[in-house]
C-alpha positions as protocol buffer text, in pm:
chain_id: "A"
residue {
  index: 1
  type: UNK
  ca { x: 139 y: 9769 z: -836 }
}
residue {
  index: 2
  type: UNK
  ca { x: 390 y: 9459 z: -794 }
}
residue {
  index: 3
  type: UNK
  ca { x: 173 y: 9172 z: -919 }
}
residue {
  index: 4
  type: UNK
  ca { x: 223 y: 8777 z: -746 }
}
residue {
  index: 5
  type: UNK
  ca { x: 57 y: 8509 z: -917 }
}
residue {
  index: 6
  type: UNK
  ca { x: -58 y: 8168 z: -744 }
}
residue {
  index: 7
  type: UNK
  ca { x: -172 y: 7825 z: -887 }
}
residue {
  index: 8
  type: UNK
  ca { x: -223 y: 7560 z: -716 }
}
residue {
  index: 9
  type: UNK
  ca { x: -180 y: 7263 z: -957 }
}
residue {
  index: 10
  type: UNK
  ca { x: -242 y: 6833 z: -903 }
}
residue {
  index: 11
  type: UNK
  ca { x: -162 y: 6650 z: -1229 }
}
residue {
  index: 12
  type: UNK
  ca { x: -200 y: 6931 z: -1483 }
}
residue {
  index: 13
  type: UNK
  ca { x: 130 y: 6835 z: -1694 }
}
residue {
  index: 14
  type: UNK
  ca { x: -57 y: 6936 z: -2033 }
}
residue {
  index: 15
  type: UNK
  ca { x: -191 y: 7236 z: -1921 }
}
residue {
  index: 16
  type: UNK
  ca { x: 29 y: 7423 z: -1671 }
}
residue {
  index: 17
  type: UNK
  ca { x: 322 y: 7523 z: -1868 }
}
residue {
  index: 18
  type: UNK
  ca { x: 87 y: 7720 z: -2094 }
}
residue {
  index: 19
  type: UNK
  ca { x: -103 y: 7869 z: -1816 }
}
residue {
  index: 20
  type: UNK
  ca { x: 309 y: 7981 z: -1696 }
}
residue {
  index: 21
  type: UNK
  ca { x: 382 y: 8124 z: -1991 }
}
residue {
  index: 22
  type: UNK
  ca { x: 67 y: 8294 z: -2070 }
}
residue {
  index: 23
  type: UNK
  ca { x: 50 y: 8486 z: -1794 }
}
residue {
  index: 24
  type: UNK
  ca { x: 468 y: 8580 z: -1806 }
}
residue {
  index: 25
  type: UNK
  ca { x: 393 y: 8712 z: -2145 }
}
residue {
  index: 26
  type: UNK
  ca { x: 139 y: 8964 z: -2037 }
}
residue {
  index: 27
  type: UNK
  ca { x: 297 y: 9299 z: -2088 }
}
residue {
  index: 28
  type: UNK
  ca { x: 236 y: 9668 z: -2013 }
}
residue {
  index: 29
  type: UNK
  ca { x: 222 y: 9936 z: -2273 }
}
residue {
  index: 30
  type: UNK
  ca { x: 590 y: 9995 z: -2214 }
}
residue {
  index: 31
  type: UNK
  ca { x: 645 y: 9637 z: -2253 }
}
residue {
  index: 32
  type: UNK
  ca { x: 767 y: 9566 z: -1901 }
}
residue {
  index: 33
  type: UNK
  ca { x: 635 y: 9231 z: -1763 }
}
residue {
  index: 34
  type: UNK
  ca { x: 264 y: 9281 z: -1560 }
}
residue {
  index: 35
  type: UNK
  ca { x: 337 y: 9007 z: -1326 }
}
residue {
  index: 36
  type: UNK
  ca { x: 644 y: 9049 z: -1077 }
}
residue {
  index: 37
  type: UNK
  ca { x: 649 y: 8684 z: -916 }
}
residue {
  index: 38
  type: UNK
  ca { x: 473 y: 8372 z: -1016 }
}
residue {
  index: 39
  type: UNK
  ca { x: 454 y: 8051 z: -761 }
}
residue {
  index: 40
  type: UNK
  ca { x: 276 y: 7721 z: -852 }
}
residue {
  index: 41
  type: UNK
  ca { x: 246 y: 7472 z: -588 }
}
residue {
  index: 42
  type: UNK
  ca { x: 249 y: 7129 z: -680 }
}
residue {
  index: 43
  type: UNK
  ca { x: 2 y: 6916 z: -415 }
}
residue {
  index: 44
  type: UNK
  ca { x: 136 y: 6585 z: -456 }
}
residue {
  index: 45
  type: UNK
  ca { x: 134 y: 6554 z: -863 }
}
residue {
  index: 46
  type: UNK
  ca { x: 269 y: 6208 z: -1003 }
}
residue {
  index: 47
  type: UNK
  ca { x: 344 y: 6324 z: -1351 }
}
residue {
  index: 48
  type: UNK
  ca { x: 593 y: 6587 z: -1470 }
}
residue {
  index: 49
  type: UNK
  ca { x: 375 y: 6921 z: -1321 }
}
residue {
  index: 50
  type: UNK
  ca { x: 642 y: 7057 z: -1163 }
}
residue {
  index: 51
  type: UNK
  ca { x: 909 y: 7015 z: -1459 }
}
residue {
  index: 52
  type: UNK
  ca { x: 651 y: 7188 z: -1683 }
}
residue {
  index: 53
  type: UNK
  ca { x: 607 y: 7470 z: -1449 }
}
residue {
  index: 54
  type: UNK
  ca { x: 950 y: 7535 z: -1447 }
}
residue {
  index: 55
  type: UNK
  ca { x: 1042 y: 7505 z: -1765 }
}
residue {
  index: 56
  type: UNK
  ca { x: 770 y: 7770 z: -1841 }
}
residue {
  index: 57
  type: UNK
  ca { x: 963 y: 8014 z: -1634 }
}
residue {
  index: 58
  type: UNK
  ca { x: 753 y: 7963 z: -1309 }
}
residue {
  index: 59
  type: UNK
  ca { x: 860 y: 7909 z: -929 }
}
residue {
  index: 60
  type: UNK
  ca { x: 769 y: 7579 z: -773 }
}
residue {
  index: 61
  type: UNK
  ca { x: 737 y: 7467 z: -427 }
}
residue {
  index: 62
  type: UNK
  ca { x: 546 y: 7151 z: -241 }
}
residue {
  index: 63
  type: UNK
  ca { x: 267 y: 7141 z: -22 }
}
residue {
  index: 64
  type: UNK
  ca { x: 249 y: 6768 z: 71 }
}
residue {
  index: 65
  type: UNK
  ca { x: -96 y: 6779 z: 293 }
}
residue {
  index: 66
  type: UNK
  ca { x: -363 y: 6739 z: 5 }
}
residue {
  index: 67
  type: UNK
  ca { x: -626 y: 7011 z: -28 }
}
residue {
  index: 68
  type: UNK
  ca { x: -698 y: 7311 z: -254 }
}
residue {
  index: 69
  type: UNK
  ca { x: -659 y: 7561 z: 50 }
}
residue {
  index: 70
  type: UNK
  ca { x: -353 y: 7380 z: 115 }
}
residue {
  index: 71
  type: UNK
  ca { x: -186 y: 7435 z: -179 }
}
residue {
  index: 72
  type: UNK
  ca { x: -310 y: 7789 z: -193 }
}
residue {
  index: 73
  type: UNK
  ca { x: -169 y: 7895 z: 164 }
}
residue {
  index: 74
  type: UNK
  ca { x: 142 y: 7746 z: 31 }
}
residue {
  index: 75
  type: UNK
  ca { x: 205 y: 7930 z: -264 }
}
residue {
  index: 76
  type: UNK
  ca { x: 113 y: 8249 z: -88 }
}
residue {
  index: 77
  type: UNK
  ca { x: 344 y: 8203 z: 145 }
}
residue {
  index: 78
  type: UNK
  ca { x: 654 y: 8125 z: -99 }
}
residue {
  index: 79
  type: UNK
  ca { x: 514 y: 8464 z: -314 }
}
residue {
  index: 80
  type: UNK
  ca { x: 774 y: 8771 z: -298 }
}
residue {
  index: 81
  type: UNK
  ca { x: 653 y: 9092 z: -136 }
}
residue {
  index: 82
  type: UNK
  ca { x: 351 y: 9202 z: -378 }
}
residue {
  index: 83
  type: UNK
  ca { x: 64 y: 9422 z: -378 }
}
residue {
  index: 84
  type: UNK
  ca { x: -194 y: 9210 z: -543 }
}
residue {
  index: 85
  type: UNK
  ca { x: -196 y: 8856 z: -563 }
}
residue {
  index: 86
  type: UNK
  ca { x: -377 y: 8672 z: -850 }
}
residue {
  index: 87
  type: UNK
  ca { x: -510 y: 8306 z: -806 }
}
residue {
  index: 88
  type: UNK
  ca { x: -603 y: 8096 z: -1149 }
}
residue {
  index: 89
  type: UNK
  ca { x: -628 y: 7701 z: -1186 }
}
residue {
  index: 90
  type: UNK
  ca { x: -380 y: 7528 z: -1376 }
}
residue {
  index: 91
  type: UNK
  ca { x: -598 y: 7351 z: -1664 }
}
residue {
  index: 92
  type: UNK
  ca { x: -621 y: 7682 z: -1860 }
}
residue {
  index: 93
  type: UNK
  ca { x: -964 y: 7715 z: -1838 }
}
residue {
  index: 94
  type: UNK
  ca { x: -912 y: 8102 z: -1818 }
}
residue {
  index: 95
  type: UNK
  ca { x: -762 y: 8299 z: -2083 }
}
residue {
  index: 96
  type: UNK
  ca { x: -468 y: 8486 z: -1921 }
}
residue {
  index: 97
  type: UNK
  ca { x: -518 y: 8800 z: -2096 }
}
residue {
  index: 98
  type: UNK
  ca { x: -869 y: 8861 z: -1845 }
}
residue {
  index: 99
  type: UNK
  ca { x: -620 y: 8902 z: -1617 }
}
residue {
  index: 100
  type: UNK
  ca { x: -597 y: 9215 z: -1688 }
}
residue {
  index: 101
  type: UNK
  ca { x: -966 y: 9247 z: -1642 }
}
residue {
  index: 102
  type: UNK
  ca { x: -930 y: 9159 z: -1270 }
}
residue {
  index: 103
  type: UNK
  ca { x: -637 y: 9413 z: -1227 }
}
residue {
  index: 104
  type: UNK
  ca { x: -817 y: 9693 z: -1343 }
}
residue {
  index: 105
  type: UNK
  ca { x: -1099 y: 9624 z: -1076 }
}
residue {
  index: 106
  type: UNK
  ca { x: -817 y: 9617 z: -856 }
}
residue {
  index: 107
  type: UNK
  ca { x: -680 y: 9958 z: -964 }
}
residue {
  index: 108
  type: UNK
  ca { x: -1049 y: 10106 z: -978 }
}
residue {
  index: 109
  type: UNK
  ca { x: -1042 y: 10083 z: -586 }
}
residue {
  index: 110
  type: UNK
  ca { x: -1191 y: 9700 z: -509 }
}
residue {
  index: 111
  type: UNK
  ca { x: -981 y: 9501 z: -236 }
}
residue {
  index: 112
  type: UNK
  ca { x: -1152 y: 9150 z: -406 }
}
residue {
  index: 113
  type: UNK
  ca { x: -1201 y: 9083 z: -754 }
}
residue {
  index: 114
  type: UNK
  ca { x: -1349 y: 8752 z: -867 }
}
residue {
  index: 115
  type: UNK
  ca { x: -1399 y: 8620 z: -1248 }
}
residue {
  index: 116
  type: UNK
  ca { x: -1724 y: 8543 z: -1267 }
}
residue {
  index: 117
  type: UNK
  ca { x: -1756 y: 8270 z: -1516 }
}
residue {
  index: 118
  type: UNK
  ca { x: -2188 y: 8290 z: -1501 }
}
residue {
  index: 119
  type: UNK
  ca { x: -2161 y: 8641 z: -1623 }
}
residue {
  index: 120
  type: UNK
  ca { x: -1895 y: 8563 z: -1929 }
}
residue {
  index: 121
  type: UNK
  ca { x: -1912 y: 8368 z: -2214 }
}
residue {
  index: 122
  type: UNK
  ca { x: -1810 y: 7918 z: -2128 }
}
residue {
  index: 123
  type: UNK
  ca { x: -1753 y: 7622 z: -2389 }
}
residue {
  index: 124
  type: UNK
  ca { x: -2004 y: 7418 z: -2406 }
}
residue {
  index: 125
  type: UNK
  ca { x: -1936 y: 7139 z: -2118 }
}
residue {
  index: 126
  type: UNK
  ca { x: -1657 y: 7441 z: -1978 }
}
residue {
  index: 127
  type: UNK
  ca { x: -1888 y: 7377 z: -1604 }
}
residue {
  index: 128
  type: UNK
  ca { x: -2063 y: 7101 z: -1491 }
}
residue {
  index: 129
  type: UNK
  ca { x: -2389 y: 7072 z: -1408 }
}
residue {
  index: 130
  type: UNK
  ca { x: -2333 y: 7016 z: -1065 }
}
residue {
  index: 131
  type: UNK
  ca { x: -2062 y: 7298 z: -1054 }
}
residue {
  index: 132
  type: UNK
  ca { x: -2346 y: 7571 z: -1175 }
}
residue {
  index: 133
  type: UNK
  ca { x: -2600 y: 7399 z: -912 }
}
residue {
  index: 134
  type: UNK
  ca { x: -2291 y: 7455 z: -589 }
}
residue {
  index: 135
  type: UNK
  ca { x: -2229 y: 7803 z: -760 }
}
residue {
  index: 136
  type: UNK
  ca { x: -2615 y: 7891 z: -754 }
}
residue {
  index: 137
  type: UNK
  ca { x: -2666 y: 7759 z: -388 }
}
residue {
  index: 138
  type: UNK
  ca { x: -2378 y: 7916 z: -238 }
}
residue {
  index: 139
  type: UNK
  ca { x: -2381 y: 8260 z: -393 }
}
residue {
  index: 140
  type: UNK
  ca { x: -2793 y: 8248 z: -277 }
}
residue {
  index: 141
  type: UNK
  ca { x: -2652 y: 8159 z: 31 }
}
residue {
  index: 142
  type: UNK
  ca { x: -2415 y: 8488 z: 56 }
}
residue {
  index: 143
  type: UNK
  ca { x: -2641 y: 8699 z: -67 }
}
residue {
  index: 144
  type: UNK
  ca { x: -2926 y: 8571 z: 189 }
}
residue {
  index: 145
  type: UNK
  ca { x: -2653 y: 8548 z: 507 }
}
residue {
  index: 146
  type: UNK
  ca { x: -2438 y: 8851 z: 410 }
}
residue {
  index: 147
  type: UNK
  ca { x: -2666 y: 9089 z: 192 }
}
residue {
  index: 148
  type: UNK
  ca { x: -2403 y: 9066 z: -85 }
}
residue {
  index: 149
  type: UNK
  ca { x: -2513 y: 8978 z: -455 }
}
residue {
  index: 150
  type: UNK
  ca { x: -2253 y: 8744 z: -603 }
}
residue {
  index: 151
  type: UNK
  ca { x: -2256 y: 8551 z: -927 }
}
residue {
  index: 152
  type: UNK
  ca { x: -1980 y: 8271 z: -841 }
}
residue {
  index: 153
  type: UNK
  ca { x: -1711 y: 8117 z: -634 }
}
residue {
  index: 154
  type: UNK
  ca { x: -1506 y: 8150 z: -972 }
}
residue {
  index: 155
  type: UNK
  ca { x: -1079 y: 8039 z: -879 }
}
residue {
  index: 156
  type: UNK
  ca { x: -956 y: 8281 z: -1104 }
}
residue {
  index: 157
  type: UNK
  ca { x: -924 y: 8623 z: -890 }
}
residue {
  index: 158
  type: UNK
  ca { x: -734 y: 8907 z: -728 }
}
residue {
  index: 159
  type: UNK
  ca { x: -689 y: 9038 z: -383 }
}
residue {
  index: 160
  type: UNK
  ca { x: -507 y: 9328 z: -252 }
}
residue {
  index: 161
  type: UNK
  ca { x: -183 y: 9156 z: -53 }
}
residue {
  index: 162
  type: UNK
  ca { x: -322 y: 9382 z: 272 }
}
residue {
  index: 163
  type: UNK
  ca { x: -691 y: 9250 z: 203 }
}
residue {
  index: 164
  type: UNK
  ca { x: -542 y: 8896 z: 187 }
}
residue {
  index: 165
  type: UNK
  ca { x: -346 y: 8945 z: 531 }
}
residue {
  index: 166
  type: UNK
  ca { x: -680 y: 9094 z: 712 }
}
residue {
  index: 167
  type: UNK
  ca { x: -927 y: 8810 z: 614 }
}
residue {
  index: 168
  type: UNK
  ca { x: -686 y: 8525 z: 772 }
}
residue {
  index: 169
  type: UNK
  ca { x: -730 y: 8292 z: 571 }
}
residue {
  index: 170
  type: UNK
  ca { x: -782 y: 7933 z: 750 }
}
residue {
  index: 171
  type: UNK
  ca { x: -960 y: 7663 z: 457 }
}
residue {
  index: 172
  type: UNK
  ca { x: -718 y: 7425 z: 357 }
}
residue {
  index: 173
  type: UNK
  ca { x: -1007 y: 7223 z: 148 }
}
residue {
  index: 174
  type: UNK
  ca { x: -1287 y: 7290 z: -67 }
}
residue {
  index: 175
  type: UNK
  ca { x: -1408 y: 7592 z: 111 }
}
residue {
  index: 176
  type: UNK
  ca { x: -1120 y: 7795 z: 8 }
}
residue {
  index: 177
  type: UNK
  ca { x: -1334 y: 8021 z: -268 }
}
residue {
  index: 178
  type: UNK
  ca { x: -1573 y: 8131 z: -30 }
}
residue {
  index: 179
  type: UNK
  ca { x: -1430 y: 8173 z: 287 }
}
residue {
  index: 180
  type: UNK
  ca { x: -1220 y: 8435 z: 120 }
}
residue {
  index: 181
  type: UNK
  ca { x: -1537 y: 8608 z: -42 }
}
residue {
  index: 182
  type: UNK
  ca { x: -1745 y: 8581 z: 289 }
}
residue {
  index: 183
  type: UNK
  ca { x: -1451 y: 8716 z: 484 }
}
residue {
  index: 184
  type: UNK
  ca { x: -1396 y: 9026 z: 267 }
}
residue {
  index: 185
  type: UNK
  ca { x: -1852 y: 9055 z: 270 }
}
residue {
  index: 186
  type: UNK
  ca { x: -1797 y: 9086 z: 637 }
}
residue {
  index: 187
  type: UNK
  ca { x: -1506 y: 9273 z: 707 }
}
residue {
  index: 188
  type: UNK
  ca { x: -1675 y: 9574 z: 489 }
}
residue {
  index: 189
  type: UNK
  ca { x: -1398 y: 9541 z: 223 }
}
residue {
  index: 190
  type: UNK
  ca { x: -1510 y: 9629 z: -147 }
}
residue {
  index: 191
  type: UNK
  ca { x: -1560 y: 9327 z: -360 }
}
residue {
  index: 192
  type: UNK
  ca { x: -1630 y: 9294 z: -751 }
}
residue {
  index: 193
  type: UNK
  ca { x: -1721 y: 9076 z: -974 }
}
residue {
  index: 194
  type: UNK
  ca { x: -1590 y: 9070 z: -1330 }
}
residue {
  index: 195
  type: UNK
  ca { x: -1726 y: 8898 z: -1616 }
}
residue {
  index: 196
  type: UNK
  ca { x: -1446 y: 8609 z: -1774 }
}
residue {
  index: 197
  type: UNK
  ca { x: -1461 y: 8351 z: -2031 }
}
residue {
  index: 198
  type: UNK
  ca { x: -1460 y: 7972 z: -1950 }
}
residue {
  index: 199
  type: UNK
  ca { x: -1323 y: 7699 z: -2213 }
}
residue {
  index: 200
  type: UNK
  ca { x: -1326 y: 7352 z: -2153 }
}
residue {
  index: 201
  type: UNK
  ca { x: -1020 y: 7260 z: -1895 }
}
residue {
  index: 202
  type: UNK
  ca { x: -752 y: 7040 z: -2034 }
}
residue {
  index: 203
  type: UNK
  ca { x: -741 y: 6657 z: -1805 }
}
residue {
  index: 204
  type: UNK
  ca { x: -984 y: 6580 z: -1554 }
}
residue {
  index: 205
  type: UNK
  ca { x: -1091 y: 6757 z: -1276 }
}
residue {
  index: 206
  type: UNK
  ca { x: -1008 y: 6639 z: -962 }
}
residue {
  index: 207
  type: UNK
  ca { x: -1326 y: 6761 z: -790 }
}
residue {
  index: 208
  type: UNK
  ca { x: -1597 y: 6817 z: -1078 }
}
residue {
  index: 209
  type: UNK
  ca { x: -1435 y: 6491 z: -1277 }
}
residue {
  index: 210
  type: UNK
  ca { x: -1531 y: 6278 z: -1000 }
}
residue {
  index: 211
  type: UNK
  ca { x: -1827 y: 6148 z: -770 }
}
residue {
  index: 212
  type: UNK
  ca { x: -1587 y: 6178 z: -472 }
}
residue {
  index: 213
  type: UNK
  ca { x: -1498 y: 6511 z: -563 }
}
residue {
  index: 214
  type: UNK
  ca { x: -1802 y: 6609 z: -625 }
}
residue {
  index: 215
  type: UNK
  ca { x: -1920 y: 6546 z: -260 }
}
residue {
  index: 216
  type: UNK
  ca { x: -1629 y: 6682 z: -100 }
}
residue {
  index: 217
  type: UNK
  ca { x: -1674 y: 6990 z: -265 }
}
residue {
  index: 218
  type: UNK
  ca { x: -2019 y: 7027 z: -195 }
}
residue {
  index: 219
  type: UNK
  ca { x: -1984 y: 6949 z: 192 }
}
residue {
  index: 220
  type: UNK
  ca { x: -1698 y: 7149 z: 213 }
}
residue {
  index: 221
  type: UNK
  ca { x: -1826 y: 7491 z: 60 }
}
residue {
  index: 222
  type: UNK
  ca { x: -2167 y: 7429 z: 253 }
}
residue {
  index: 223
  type: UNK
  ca { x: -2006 y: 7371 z: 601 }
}
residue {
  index: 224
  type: UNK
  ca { x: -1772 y: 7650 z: 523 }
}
residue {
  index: 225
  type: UNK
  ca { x: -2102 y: 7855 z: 500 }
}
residue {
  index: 226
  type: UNK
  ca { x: -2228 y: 7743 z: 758 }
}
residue {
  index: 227
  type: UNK
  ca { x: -1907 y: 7806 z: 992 }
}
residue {
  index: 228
  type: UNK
  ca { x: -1901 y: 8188 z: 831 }
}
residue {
  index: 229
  type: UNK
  ca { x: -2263 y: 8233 z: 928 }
}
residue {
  index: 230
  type: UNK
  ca { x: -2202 y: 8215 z: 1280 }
}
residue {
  index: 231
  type: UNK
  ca { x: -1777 y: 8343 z: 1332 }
}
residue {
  index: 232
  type: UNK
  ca { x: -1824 y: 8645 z: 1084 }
}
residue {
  index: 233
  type: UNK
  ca { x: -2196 y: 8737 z: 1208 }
}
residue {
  index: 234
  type: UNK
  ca { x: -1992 y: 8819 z: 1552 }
}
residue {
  index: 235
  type: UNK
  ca { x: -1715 y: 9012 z: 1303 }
}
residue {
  index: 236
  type: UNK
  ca { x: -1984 y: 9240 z: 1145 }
}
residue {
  index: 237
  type: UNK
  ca { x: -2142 y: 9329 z: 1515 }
}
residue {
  index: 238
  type: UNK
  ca { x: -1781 y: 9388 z: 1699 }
}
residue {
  index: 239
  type: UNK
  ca { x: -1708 y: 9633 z: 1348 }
}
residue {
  index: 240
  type: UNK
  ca { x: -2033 y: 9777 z: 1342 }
}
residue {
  index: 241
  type: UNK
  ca { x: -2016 y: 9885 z: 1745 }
}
């Protein structure tokens, strides 16, 4: 499998060029590189992101229009042709070498792997409370909506390229995470969850650091939800008859 890695990244000049170079230095047993193309989008930084990226040995392109989504559908876009694509933050709150973790659920026949950080080991202070509380709600939400059992609307993930073309995605916000989850639910496509280790993200968050962000978040995974519940409920009937 050709492996494409994207990370959207806002401010994260401590922390991206080690997230870059973790993940180039991931290596097969015949020591060939693991991942085939690596984008990082830079949405709007005003320090030295981009510089770092590159200097790490990563691609970088723009996405002016601010958003998560945004950045996301950006650096998808700018990937080379690749199987699987792999998502991850740029504050290296993952450890790269899970990666590998999410490939092999990939290779075992899912279409949508996520890292679930509530079923692996996190730093103390690693989430928020009010990032466990959205996580709770929402995956009670899926399962209750969709039938599905999930654990978390964990960032760091993989998706078949094909699986990623078929959902369409839309979000350009918050609701990114679990529009693609809900999507893939509906559409009959075989998701996993993995278990991955959480340390404490180097900077601020953008969305958990702050009230603002907090709010936004919360709106937009809930109207997201909400939006699924009725556009995917006609999916499932027009693929079920």
């Amino acid at each position: 499998m050709t492996i494409g890695v994207v990370i959207p990244a806002l401010n994260e000049e401590l922390s991206v060029g080690l997230v870059v170079s973790d993940l180039l230095a991931l290596k097969n047993t015949d020591g060939s590189r693991i991942v085939d193309d690596l984008v990082v989008c830079d949405n709007g930084s005003t320090d030295a992101t981009a510089e770092r990226a590159r200097e790490a040995g990563g691609r970088v392109v723009h996405e002016g229009t601010p958003g998560y989504g945004a950045a996301c559908l950006a650096a998808v876009d700018a990937l080379e042709n690749s199987d699987v694509i792999l998502f991850t933050d740029a504050d290296q709150a993952f450890h790269a070498q899970q990666a590998m973790r999410l490939l092999a659920g990939i290779k075992a026949g899912a279409d949508l792997v996520i890292g679930s950080r509530t079923l692996g080991k996190r730093e103390r202070h690693a989430l928020t409370s009010s990032q466990r509380f959205g996580n709770w709600l929402a995956c009670r939400l899926i399962r209750l909506f969709w039938g599905q059992r999930m654990t978390d609307l964990g960032p760091f993930r993989a998706i078949r390229h094909v699986a990623y073309d078929e959902i369409k995605m839309r979000n350009r916000a918050y609701g990114w995470t679990v529009e693609m989850q809900v999507k893939a639910i509906a559409r009959g496509l075989n998701v996993l969850e993995v278990p991955v280790d959480t340390r404490q993200r180097i900077g601020r968050s953008k969305i958990s650091g702050t009230i603002r962000g907090v709010i936004g978040a919360g709106f937009g995974i809930l109207g997201m939800i909400a939006k699924l519940r009725l556009t995917t409920h006609r999916i499932t009937q027009r693929r079920i008859t």
